[in-house]
C-alpha positions in Angstrom: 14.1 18.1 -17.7 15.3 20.4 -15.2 15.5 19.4 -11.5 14.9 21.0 -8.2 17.6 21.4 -5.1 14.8 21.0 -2.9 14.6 18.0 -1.6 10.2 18.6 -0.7 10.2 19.4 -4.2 11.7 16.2 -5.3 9.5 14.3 -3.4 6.3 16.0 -4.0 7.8 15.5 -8.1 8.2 12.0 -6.9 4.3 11.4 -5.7 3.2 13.4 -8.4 4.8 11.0 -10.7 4.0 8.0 -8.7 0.5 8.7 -8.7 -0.2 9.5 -12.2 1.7 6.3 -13.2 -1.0 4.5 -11.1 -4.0 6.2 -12.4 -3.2 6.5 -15.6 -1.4 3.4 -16.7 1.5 2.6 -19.5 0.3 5.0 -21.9 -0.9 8.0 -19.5 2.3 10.4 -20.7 0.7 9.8 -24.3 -3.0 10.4 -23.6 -2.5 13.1 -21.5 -0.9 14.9 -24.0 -3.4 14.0 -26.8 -6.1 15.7 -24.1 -4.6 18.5 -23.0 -2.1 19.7 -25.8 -4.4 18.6 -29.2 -5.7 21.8 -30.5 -9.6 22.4 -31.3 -12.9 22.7 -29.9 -14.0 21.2 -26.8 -17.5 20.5 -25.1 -16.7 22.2 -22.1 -15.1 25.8 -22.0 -12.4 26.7 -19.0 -13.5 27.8 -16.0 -16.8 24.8 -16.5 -18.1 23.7 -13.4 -17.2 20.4 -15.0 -14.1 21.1 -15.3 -13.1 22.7 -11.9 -15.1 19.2 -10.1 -13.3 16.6 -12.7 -9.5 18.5 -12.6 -9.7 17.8 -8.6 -8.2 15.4 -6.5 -10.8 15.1 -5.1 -12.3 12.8 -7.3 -10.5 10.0 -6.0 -12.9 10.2 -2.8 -15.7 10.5 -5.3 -14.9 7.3 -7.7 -14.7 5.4 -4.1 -17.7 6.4 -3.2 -19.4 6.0 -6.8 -18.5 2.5 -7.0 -20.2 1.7 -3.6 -23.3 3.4 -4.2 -23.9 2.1 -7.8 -23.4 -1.5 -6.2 -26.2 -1.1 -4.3 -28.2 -1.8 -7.8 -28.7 -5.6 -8.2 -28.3 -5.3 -12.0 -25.7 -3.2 -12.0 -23.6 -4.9 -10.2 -24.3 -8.3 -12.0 -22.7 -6.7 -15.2 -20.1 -5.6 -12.9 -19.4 -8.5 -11.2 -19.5 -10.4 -14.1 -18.0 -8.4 -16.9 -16.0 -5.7 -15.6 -12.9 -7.9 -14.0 -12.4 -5.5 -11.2 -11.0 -8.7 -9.3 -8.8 -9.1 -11.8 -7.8 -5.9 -12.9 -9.2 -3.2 -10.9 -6.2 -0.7 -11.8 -6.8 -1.1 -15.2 -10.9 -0.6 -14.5 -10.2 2.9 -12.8 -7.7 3.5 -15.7 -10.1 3.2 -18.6 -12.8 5.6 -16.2 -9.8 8.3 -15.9 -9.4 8.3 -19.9 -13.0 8.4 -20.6 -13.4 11.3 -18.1 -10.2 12.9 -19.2 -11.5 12.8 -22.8 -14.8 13.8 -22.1 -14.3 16.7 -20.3 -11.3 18.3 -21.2 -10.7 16.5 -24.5 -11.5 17.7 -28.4 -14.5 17.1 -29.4 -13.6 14.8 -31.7 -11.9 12.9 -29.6 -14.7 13.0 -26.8 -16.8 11.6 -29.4 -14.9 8.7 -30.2 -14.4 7.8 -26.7 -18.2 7.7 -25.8 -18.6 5.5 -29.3 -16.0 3.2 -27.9 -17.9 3.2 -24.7 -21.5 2.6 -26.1 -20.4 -0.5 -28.0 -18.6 -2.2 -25.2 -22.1 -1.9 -23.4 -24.0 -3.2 -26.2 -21.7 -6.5 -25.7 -22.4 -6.4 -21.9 -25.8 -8.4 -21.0 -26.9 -11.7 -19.0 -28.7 -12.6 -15.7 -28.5 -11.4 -12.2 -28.2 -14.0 -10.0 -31.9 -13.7 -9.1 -32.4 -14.4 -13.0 -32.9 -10.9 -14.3 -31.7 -10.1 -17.5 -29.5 -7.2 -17.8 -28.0 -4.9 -20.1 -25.4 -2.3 -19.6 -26.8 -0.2 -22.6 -30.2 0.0 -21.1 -31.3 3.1 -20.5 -32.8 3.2 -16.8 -29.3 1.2 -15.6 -27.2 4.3 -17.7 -29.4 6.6 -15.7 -28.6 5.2 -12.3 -25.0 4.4 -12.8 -24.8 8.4 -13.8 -26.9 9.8 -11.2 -24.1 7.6 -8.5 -21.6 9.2 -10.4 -22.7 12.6 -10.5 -23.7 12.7 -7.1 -20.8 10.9 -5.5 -18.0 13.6 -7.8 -20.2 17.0 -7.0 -20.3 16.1 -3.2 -16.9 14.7 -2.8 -15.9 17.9 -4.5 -17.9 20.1 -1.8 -16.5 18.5 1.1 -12.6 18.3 -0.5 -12.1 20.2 -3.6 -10.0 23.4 -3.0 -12.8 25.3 -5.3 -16.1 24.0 -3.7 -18.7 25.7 -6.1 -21.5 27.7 -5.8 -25.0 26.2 -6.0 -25.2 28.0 -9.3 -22.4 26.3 -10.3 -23.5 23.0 -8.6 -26.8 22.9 -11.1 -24.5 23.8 -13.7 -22.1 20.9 -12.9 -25.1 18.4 -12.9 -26.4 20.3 -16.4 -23.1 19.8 -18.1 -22.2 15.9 -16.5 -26.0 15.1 -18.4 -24.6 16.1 -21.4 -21.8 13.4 -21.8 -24.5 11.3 -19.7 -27.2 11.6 -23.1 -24.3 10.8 -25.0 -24.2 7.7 -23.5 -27.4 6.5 -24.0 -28.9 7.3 -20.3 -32.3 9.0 -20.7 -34.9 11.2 -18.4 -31.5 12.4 -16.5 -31.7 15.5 -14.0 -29.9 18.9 -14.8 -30.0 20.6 -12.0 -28.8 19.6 -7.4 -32.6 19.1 -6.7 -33.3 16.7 -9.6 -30.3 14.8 -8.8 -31.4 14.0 -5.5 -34.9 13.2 -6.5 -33.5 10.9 -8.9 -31.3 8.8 -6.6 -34.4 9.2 -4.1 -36.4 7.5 -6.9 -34.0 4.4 -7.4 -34.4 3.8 -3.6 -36.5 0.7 -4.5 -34.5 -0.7 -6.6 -31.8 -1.0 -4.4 -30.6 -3.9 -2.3 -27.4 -5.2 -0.8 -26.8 -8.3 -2.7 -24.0 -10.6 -2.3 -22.0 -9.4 -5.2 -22.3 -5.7 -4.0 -21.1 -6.5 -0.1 -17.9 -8.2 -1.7 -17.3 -5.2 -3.8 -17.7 -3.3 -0.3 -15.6 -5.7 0.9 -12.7 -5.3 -1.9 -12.5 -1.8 -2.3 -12.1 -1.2 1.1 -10.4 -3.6 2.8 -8.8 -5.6 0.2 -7.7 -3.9 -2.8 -4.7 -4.8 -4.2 -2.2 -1.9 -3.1 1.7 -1.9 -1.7 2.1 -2.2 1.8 2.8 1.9 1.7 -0.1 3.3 0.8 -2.8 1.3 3.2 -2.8 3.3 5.5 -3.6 6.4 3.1 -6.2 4.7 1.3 -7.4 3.5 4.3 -8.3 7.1 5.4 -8.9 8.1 1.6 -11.7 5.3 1.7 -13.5 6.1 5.1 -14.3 9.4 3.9 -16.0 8.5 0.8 -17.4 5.9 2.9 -18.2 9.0 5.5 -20.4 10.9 2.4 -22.4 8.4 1.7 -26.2 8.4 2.4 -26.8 7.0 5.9 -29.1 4.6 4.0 -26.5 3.2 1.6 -24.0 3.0 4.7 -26.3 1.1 6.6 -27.5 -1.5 3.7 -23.5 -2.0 3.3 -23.0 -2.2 6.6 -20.9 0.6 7.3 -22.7 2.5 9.2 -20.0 3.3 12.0 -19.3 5.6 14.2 -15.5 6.1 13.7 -16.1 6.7 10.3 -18.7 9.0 10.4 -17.1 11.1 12.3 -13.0 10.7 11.8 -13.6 9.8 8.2 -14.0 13.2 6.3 -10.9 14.5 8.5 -9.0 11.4 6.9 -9.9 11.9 3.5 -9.3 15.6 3.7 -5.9 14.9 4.7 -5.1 12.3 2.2 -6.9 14.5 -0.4 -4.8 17.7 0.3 -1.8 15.6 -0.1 -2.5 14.2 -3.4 -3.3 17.5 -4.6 0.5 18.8 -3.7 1.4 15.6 -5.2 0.1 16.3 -7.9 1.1 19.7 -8.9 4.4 18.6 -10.1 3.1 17.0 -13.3 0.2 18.7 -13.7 0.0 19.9 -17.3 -0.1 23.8 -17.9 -1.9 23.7 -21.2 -5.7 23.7 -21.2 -6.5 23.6 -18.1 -8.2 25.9 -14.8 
């Protein structure tokens, strides 16, 4: 491997590096390869609205601000809390989500496949009670539907606000289109396909939604307790305000993080942060199959 003289270089090599060893765990070098460098047919072309929002760094604002939001769902959060060990293991959580979107979006086909099959039957082993007694399921339908609506939402409009290609609102419905594709693959139903339906949908969940317990201490650990070196706090810090920052004013609120610092100093953070993981990142991005 042939090294650079200059010594930005080596450090932007060096965050690169660093960063994808985080996200993308032990055996990252050998499934990024299997995605990007495996020959054959993918569900997504390049140049895929999809692809431009899911090949960003800014999606590490929008899986911040995912997590809060789908929280905010009693149920959801009970198979969260109770299944998901993000205590425990929350690097190895956000791991398996970067593979399955890795594989899903810029994967083979094939391979897509598989890893939605290997998805759908962990949730068919994922059920019990809310602490209110509800039953739950993490293959039902209506929960699929609201955990990818969160999604959806939270990666298209972290994407407008810090991507370095913010789409068009063409390519905005056809991001939503494309993400309810994998979505139905899943087993969520009734999902929206273009930026109007998506907010109607969340709109619709509205009374569903409450801050429980479980879901303020998941506030509470992603953003003021999650398990990073000394280093990077301060970074994720200002990575974290932001996505706080795009939320809804009502999910802030019901989370109790309706601030004024952070509604107004938080998108500058997470700009900042967002732009550096992005130079970071350059120096292992790989040049095959992708934008």
């Amino acid at each position: 491997m042939q090294t650079t003289a200059n010594p930005v270089e080596r450090v932007r090599a060096r965050m690169g590096a660093a960063l994808f060893a985080r996200i993308g765990g032990a055996d990252g070098p050998a499934i990024r390869a299997r995605v990007h460098e495996t020959p054959g047919p993918r569900w997504f072309p390049p140049g895929a609205a999809i692809r431009i929002v899911h090949g960003d760094s800014s999606m590490y604002v929008g899986g911040v601000r995912a997590l809060l939001l789908q929280s905010l769902h009693p149920l959801a959060m009970a198979g969260v809390a109770g299944h998901s060990g993000y205590r425990g293991d929350p690097w190895g959580r956000l791991t398996r989500t970067a593979t399955f979107l890795a594989f899903t979006t810029f994967g083979t086909e094939e391979d897509a496949q598989e890893t939605v099959d290997r998805i759908r039957a962990i949730h068919e082993r994922v059920r019990g009670k809310a602490p209110d007694g509800r039953p739950y399921r993490a293959s039902d339908p209506h929960l699929l539907r609201w955990v990818h609506v969160a999604e959806a939402d939270s990666f298209l409009a972290a994407h407008q606000r810090y991507g370095r290609r913010p789409l068009s609102p063409a390519q905005c419905d056809e991001y939503v289109a494309q993400a309810a594709q994998v979505g139905r693959r899943l087993g969520a139903t009734d999902l929206p396909e273009t930026v109007a339906e998506l907010r109607e949908a969340i709109e619709g969940y509205r009374r569903e939604l409450a801050a429980t317990d479980e879901a303020l201490d998941a506030a509470q650990f992603l953003l003021s307790e999650p398990p990073i070196s000394r280093a990077m706090r301060v970074p994720y810090a200002m990575l974290a305000s932001g996505a706080v920052a795009l939320l809804p004013g009502w999910a802030r609120a019901a989370l109790g993080r309706d601030r004024w610092r952070t509604r107004t100093f938080g998108p500058v953070a997470a700009g900042l942060v967002t732009r550096a993981v992005r130079w970071g990142a350059q120096a292992t991005r790989p040049t095959s199959n992708v934008d």
